[in-house]
C-alpha atoms as one frame of an Amber mdcrd trajectory, in Angstrom:
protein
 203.441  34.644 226.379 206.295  35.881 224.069 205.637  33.403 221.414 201.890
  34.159 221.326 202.289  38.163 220.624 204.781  37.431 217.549 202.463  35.141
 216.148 199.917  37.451 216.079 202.408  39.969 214.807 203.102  37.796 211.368
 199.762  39.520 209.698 200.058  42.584 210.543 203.670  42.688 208.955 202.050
  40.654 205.504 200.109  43.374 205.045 203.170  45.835 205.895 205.068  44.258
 202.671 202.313  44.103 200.036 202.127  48.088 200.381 205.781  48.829 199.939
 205.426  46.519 196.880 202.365  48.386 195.732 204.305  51.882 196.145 207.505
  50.261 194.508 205.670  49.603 191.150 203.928  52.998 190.486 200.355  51.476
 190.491 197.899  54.450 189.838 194.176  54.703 189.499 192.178  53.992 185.897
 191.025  57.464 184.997 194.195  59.198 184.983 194.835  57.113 181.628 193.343
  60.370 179.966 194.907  63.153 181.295 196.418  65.998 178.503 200.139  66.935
 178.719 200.446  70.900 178.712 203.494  71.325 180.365 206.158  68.851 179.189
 209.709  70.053 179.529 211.474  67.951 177.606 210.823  65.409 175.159 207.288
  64.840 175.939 205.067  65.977 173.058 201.750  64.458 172.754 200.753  62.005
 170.314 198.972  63.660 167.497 195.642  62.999 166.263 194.080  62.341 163.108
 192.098  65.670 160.746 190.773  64.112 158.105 187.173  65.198 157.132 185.044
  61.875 156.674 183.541  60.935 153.442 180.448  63.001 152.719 177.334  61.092
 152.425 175.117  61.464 149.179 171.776  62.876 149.915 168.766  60.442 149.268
 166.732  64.107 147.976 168.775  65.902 145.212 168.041  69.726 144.706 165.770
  71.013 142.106 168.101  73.026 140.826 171.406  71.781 139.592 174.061  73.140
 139.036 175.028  74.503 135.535 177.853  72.221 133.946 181.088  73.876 133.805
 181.670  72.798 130.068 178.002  74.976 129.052 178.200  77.587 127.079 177.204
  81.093 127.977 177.536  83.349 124.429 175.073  83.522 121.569 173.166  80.264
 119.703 172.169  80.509 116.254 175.139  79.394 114.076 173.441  77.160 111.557
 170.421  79.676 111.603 172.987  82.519 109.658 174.259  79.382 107.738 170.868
  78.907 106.390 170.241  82.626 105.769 172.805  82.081 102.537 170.207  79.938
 100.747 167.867  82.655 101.238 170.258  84.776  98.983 170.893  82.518  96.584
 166.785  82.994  95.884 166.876  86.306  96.175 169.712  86.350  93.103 167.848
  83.919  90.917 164.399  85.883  91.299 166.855  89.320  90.155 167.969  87.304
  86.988 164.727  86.442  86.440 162.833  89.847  86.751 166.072  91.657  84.627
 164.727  89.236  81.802 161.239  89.839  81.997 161.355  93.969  82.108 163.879
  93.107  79.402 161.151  91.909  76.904 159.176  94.573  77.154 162.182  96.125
  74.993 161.696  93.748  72.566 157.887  93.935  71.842 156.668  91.028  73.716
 153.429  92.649  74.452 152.878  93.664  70.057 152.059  91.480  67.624 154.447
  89.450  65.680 154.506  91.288  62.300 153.680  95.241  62.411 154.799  98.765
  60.863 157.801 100.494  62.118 157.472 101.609  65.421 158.738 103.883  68.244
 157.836 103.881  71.580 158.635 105.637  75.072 157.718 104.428  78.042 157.664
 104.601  81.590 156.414 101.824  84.416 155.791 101.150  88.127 155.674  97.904
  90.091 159.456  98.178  89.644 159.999 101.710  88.276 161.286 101.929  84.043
 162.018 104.220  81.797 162.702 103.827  78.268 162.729 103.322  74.477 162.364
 100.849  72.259 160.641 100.328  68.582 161.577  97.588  65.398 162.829  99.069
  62.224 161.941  96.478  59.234 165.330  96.242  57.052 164.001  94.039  54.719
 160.682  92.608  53.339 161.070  89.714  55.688 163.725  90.938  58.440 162.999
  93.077  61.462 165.288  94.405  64.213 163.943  94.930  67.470 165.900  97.350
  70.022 165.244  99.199  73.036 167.099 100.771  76.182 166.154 101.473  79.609
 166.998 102.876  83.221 165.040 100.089  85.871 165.275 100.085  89.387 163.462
  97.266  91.228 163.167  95.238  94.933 161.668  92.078  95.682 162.358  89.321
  98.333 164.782  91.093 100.720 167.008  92.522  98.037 167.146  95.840  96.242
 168.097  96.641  92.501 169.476 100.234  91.469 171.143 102.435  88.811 170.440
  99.721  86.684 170.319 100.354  82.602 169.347  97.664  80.461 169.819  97.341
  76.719 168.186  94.938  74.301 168.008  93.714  70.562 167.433  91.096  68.148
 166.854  90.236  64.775 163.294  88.785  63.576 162.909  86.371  60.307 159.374
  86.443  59.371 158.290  84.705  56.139 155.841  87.079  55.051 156.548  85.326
  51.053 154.712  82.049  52.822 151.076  84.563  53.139 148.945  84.350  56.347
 149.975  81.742  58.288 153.653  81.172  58.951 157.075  80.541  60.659 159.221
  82.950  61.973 162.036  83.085  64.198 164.037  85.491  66.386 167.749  85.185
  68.123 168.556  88.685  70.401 170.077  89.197  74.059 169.320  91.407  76.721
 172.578  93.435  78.091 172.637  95.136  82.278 176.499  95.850  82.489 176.492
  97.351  85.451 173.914  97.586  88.659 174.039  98.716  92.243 172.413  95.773
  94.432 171.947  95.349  97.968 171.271  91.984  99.438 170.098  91.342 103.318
 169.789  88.306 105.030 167.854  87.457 108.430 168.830  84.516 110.787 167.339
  84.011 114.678 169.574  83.636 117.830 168.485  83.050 120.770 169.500  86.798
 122.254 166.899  87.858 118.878 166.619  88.315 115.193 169.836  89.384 113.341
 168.815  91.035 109.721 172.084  92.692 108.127 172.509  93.983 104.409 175.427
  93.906 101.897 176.108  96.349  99.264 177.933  95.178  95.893 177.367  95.551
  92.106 176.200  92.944  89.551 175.882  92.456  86.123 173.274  90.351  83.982
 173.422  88.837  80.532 171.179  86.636  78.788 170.790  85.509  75.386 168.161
  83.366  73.604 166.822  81.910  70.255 162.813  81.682  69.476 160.669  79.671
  67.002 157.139  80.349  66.199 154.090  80.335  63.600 152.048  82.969  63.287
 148.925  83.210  61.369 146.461  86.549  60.358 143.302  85.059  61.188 141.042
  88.016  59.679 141.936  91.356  58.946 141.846  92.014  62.807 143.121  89.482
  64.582 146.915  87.735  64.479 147.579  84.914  66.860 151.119  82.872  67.472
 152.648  80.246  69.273 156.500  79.459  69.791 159.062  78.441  71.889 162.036
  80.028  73.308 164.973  78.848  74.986 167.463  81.300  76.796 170.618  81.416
  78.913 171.324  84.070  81.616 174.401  85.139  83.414 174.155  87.043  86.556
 178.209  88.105  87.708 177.971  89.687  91.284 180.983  91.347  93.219 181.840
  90.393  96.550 181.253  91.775  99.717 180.535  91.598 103.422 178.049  92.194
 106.075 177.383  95.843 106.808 178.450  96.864 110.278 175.406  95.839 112.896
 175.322  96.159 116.394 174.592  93.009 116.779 176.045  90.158 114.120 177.799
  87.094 115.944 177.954  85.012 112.822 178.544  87.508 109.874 179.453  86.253
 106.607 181.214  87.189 103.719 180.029  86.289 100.230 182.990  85.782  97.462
 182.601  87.163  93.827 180.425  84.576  91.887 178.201  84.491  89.079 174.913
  82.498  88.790 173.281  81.154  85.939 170.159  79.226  84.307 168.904  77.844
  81.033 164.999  78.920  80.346 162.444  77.042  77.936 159.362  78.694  77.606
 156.302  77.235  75.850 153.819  80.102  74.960 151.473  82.044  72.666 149.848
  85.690  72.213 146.832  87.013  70.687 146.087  90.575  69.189 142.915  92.182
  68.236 141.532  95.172  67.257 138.331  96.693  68.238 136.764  99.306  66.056
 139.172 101.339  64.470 140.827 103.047  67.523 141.387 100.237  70.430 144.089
  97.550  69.740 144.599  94.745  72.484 147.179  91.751  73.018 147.453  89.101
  75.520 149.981  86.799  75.847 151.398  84.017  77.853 153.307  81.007  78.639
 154.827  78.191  80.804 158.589  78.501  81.770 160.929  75.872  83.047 164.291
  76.219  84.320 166.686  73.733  83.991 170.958  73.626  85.169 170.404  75.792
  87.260 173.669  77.199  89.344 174.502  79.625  92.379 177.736  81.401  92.767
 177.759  82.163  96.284 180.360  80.984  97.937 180.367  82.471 101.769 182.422
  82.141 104.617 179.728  82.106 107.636 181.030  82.501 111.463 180.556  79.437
 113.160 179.858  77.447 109.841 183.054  77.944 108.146 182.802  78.171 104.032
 178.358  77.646 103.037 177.801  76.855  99.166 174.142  76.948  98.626 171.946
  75.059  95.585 169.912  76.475  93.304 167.118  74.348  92.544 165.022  74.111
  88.804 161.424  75.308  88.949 158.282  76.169  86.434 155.873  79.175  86.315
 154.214  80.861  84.408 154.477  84.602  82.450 151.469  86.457  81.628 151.332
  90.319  79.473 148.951  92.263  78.003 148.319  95.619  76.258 145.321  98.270
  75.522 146.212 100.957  72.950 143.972 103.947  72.372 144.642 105.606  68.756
 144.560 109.507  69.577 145.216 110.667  65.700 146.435 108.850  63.302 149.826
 106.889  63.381 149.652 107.839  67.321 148.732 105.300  70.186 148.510 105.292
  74.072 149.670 102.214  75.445 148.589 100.396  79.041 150.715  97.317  79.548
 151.073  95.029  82.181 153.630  92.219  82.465 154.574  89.566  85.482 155.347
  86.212  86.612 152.767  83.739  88.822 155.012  80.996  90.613 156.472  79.733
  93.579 159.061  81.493  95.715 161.597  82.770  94.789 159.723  83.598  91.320
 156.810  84.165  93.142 153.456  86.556  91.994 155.021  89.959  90.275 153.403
  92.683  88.188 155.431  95.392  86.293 152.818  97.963  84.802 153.394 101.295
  82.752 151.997 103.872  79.785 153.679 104.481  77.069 153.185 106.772  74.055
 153.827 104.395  70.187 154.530 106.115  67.056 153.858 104.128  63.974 155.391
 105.218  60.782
């Protein structure tokens, strides 16, 4: 009986011994695998784990409004616009050159015949406002001087001409020995020392128009030789032809922009003087009606040729801007009506311009004047 009851003892103890193995070797369950450690004492901290922010995806829809590039920038366009503006002065200086010579003829009798008495005259005019006198003196049977001085003031193009006095003269050769029909020849100049100008430019940027002006003073001198025929065709009439070739100076003073509120690309224009040679191909006609109404006409192409500017200006944005002055034809028309009121005495209506292209362009220059023959 004894051996049977151990035998049947043996499993019971088996399965005594696998459990104190099991408790020997710490065996726990799965899940405790992720437990947190809060309250370590001692050397325990807990692994750390990883921040980082994971790559951001590019969206398959970009936005309709992107955003401005850091590089753009924010102040005012229209640089090259002021640059551009200095051309625009260098026309408005060669149409001032060009007007000082024609209201500079009328001094020296380019709207009365070629061969007359001695003469006086005062005048005044409008279209650009003169005052003056002029007249030819005969010093011998076949030399003449012509002379005249007067007080102009005139605009045109953006720029403005004032205080201006002009002074002309020149000698005439006419080879009345030769009868009727003959040369003749004249060599003279045409003298504005000194003349208060103002100049304005215009350029766009994109905050609006900028138009600032410049004050300064200039000076014009020109100088020229002439070769005609002239011929008596009756006891009224005289008609001529010729050509004339002339030089002309203009010296202007330096100066800045005026003070604007708004000017981001301002320029300043150095001391400079222009200049341009002139041929002119022309012809006149004078008649007289009755015995108390005298007319003339006259006319004739002009074409410039080495033609320079003198500007030289230092432009914001642009740095130093030389502009060219091109060469360009037009054409110069005058005319006159005198009225004999007594004897030796005549009214005069003239008229005188240019018909052209910018910056000649269409001008008139009208006025009265009162002649004395003696």
């Amino acid at each position: 009986m004894a051996t049977l009851r151990i035998r049947d003892l043996l499993p019971a103890a088996a399965l005594m011994a696998m459990g104190i193995v099991a408790l020997t070797w710490g065996v726990q369950p799965a899940s405790a695998a992720t437990v947190t450690l809060t309250n370590c004492e001692t050397n325990c901290s807990p692994t750390p784990t990883s921040t980082s922010t994971p790559a951001a995806t590019p969206s398959p829809y970009p936005s309709p409004y992107p955003s401005p590039s850091p590089s753009a920038s924010t102040g005012p366009t229209g640089a090259d616009s002021s640059g551009n503006s200095v051309g625009g002065l260098a026309d408005q200086r060669f149409n001032q050159m060009i007007t000082n010579r024609v209201l500079g003829t009328v001094l020296l009798g380019v709207n009365e015949q070629v061969n007359c008495s001695d003469c006086i005259s005062a005048f005044g005019s409008a279209g650009s406002f003169s005052a003056g006198i002029h007249g030819r003196k005969e010093l011998t049977n076949n030399l003449s001087l012509l002379a005249g001085i007067a007080y102009t003031q005139y605009s045109e193009g953006g720029y403005n001409i004032t205080s201006a006095p002009i002074g002309a003269f020149a000698l005439r050769y006419d080879f009345t020995d030769w009868g009727s029909s003959r040369p003749f020849f004249d060599v003279g100049t045409i003298l504005t020392p000194w003349e208060k100008a103002r100049y304005t430019r215009s350029y766009n940027t994109n905050l609006g128009p900028v138009s600032v002006t410049g004050s300064t003073n200039a000076s014009n001198y020109a100088v020229y030789g002439r070769a005609g025929w002239m011929s008596r065709v009756s006891p009224r009439d005289e008609v001529a032809a010729s050509i004339e070739v002339w030089q002309l100076w203009q010296r202007v003073s330096g100066y800045s922009d005026s003070a604007a509120a708004f000017n981001p690309f301002d320029a300043t224009i150095a001391t400079g003087t222009d200049r341009t040679s002139l041929v002119k191909i022309g012809g006149q006609w004078t008649h007289l009606y009755g015995s108390n109404i005298e007319a003339n006409i006259n006319g004739g192409w002009v074409q410039s040729f080495a033609s320079h500017s003198g500007i030289v200006a230092t432009v914001t944005g642009n740095g130093l801007v030389v502009p060219t002055m091109g060469n360009q034809g037009w054409f110069e028309y005058g005319g006159r009506l005198g009225f004999r009121v007594q004897k030796g005495w005549i009214v005069d209506l003239f008229a005188n311009g240019t018909l052209g292209p910018q910056p000649v362009g269409n001008t008139i220059h009208g006025g009265v004047g009162l002649r004395i023959n003696y």
